[in-house]
N, C-alpha and C positions, 0 to 999 in steps of 0.2 A: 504494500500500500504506500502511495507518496504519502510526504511528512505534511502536505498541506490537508488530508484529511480528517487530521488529528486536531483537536482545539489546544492551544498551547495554553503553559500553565506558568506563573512565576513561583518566586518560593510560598506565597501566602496565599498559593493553590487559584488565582484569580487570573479568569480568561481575560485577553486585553477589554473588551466588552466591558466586562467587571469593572474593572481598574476604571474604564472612562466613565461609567454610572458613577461610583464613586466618588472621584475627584469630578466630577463639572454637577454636582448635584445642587449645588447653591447656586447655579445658574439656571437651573431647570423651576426653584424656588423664586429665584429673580424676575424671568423669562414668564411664570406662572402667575406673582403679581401684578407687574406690568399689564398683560391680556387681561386679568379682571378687573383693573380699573379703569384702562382704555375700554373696555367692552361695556362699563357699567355708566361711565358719562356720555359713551355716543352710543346706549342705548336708549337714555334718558332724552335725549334730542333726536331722535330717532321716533318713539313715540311720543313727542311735540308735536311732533311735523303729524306724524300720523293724524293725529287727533283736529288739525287745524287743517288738515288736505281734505279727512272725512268729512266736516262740516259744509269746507265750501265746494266738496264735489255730488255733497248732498242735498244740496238746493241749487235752482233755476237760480242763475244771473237775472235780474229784471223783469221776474214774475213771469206766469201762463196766460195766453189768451185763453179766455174762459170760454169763450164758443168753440176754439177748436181745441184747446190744451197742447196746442204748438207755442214754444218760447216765443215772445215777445222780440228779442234781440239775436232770433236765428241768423237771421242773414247779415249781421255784422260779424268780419272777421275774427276780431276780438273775442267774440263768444266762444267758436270754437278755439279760438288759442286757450282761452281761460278754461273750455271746459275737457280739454285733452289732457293740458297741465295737471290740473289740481288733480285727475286721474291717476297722471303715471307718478304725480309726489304722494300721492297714497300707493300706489302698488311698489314704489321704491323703498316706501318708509315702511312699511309692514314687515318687508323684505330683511330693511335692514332690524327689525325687531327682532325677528327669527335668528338671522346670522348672530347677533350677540346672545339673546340670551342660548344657541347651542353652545359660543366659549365659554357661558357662564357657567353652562352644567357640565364644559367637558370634565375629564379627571385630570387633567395636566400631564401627562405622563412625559416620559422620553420620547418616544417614538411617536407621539401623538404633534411636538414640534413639528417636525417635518416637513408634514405634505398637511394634514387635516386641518391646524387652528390658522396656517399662516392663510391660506387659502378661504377660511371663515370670513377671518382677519379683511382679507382682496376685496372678497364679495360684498361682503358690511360696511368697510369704506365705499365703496364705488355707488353701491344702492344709496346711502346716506348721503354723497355728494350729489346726485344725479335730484333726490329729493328736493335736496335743499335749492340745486337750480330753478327746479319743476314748480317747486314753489312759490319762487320770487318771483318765476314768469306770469304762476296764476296772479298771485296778488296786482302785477302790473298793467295786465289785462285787463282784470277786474275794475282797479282803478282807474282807467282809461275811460269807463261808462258813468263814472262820477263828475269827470274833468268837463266843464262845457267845451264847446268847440274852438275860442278862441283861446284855450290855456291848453290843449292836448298836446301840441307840440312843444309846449314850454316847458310840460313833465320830463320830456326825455333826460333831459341833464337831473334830473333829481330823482327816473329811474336807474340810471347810472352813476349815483353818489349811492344808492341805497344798496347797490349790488356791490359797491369797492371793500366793504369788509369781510362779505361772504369770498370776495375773493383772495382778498386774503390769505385770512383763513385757508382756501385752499393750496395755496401756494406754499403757505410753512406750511401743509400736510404733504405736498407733492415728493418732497424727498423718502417719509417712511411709505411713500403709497408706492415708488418706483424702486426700495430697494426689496421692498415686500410680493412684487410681481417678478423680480430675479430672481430672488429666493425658491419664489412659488414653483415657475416654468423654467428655471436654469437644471440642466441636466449634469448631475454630480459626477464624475465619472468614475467607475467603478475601479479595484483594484484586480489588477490583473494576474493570477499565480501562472510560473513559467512549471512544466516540470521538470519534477528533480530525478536527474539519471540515476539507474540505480546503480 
């Protein structure tokens, strides 16, 4: 039999496996922290959003005609902008409810690193930004049927002051959001055993 079918032993009888559970275990404690309290503030904004997408995707922008029960402000673009948005910020932000609370109940394990939480991790940032987009679009929408006609275009510059913090925000998140999809999708490359002549 080659020598690589053998698990190797040191003197305190500990496969290398061993030894690296071990010694990297207060990382896996660190590692473990970290994910539940990221996971537990941007689940709490997570369902925010949810809870403020459901309302305003759960009512008619500018009431029903009552003879036909066709919205009032169908045939303004606006409405459907406002009412596709406030849709996909509730199906993101639900979305991202789920993706945290499963790191919340994972078990942190070793192997569970890897490929499962960082990937949770992907999907729950990405839902959660995409929300947060979805949202400001309904809200801006929305408030566009409040503005009379000679202030509509005047909003634009104060719907782009109101958007510059969410962006932000995004931009210090961009770095953990791009090393966390290399992490996800980079392929580790395996080790390779030659064999040994006998």
């Amino acid at each position: 039999m080659h020598l690589h079918f053998f698990p190797c032993y040191n003197r305190k009888r500990q496969t290398p496996k061993d030894l690296f559970t071990e010694t990297r275990r207060h990382l896996v404690e660190k590692g473990g922290d970290w994910l539940n309290k990221t996971s537990e503030s941007c689940s709490v904004v997570a369902a925010l959003i949810a809870t403020v997408s459901f309302t305003t995707s759960s009512r008619v922008l500018g009431g029903v005609n009552q003879n036909s029960g066709i919205p009032t402000l169908e045939k303004q673009p606006a409405f459907n902008v406002f009412a596709i948005s406030s849709l996909v910020a509730l199906c993101f932000s639900v979305t991202a409810v789920v993706m945290f609370l499963a790191i919340l109940t994972s078990r942190y394990q070793e192997r569970d690193f890897g490929r499962d939480l960082s990937t949770k991790l992907l999907v729950g940032l990405t839902s959660l930004f995409v929300s947060i987009a979805s949202m400001l679009i309904s809200f801006c929408a929305g408030h566009f049927f409040v503005l009379k006609d000679k202030l509509k275009y005047a909003a634009f510059p104060v719907y782009a002051v109101t958007c510059l913090p969410v962006t932000f925000f995004a931009m210090a998140q961009f770095p953990l959001y791009f090393d966390l999809m290399w992490a996800t999708f980079k392929k580790v490359p395996q080790r390779c055993y030659k064999a040994v002549p006998l």
